[in-house]
C-alpha positions in Angstrom: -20.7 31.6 -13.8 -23.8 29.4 -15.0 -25.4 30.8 -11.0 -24.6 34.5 -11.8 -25.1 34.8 -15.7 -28.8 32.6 -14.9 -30.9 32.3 -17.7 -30.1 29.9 -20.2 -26.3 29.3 -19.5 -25.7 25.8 -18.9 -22.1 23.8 -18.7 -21.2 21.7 -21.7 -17.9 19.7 -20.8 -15.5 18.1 -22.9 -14.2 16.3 -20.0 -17.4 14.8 -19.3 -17.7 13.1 -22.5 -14.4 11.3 -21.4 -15.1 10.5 -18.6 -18.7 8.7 -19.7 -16.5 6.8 -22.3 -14.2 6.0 -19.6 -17.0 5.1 -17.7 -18.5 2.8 -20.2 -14.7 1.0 -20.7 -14.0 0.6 -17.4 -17.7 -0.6 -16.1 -16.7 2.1 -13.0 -19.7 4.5 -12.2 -19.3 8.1 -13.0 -20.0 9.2 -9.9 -17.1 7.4 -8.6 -14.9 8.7 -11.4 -15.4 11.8 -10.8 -15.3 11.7 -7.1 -11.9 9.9 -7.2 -10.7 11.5 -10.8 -7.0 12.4 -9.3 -6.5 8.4 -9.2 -8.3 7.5 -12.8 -6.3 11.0 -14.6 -3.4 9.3 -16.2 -6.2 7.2 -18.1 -8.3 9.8 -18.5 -5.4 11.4 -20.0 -4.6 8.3 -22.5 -8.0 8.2 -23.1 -8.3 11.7 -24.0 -4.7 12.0 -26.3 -5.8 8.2 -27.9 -9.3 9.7 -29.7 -7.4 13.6 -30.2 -4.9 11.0 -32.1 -7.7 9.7 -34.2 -8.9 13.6 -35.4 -8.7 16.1 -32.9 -11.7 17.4 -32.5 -13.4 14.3 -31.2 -14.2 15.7 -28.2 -15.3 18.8 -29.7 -17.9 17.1 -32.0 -19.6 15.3 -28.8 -20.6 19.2 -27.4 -23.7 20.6 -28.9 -21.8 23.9 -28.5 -25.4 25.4 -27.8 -25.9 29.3 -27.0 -25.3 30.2 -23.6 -22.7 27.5 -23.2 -20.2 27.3 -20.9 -16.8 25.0 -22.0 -15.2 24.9 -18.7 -12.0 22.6 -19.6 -10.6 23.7 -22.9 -6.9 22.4 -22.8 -5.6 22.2 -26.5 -4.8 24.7 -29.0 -7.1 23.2 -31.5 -10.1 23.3 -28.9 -9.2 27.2 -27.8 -9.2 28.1 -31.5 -12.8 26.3 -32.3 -14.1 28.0 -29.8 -12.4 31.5 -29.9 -13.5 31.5 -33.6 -17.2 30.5 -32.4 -16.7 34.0 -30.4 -16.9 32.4 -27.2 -15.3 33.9 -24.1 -12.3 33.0 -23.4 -11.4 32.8 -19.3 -8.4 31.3 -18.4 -8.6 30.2 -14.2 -4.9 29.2 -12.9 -3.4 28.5 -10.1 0.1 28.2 -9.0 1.8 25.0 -8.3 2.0 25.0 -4.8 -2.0 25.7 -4.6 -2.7 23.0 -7.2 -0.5 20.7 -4.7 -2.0 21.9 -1.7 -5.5 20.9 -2.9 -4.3 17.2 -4.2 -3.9 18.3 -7.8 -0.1 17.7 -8.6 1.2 19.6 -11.6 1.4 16.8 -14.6 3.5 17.4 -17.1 1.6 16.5 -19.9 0.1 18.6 -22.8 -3.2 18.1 -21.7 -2.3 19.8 -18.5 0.1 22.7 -20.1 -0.2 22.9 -24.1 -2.4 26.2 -23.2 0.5 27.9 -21.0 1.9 29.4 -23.6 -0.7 31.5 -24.9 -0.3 35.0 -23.4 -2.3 36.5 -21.1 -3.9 39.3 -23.6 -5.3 36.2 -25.8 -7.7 35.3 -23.2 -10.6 37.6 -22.9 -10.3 37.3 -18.9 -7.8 35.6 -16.7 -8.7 34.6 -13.2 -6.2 33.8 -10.6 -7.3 31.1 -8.4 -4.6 31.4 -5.4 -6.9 32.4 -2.7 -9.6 31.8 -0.7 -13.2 31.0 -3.0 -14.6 34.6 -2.1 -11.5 36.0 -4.2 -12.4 33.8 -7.3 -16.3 34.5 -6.8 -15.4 37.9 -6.7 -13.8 37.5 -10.4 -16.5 35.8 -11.7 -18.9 38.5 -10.7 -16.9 40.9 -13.0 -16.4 38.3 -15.8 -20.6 37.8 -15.4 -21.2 41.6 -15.7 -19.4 42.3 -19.1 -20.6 39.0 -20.3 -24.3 40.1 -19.7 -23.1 43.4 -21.2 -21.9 42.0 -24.6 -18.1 43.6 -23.4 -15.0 42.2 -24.6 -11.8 43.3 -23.8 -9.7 44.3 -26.8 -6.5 43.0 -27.3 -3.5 45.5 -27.7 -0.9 43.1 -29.2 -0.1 43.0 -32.8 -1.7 39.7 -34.0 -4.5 40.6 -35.3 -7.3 39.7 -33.2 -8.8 43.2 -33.0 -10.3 42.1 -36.3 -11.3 39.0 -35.2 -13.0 40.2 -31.5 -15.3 42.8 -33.7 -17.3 39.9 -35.3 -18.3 38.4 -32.0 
């Protein structure tokens, strides 16, 4: 998305910020972390739930949360709200289990990993469906890109009220 929407989009991560605290702990490089970050995930995880724990938007408050930003690991209620009320695009990207197996990234059962599941898909403003080869999900993002850069949001036809909500962004 940051390639296609150009300009000033940029990626601010919340999983970054744990990892350089993990990083800093641990005395492991980041690099290596993140090359390796299916062996270092269960502390990752612990990490993560120990400062959420502490107040829950930890995480949040180490973002700038600058224009133009893209948040590509929201996993908690708490963080899709703050940013859904911030009037930032919601995408949800999944893939099934056997895909996440197939490409060494076993389902975990662990809120960090799920607690977003339950949100329905007309709550997100796009969802993406990352089964397939990486033309399929570049294809996706091309459309998710081109509303974007048109100010479009999808409106939601549920009953909870969020039709109010998606006219102030």
């Amino acid at each position: 998305l940051v390639q296609k929407l150009g300009g000033d989009w940029h990626v601010e991560s919340l999983s970054d910020a744990v990892i350089t605290e993990y990083s800093h702990i641990t005395n492991v490089g980041v690099p290596w972390i993140e090359k390796y970050k299916e062996i270092c995930r269960p502390e990752l995880i612990a990490l993560g739930q120990k400062h959420r724990a502490e107040d829950p938007y930890y995480w949040i408050k180490r973002l700038p949360c600058n224009p133009n930003a893209i948040i590509p690991n929201c996993r908690f209620q708490n963080e899709y709200d703050f940013f859904k009320n911030k009037g930032f695009y919601m995408v949800r990207v999944q893939a099934n289990a056997e895909t996440r197996e197939a490409r060494g990234c076993p389902d975990i059962d662990d809120p960090s990993e799920t607690e977003l599941d339950g949100i329905k898909a007309w709550h997100w403003d796009y969802v993406c469906y990352n089964n397939d080869k990486l033309a399929t999900l570049d294809y996706q993002a091309d459309g998710i890109a081109q509303a974007v850069k048109r100010g479009i949001k999808p409106e939601c036809n549920c009953d909870c009220g969020c039709k109010t909500e998606q006219g102030k962004s």
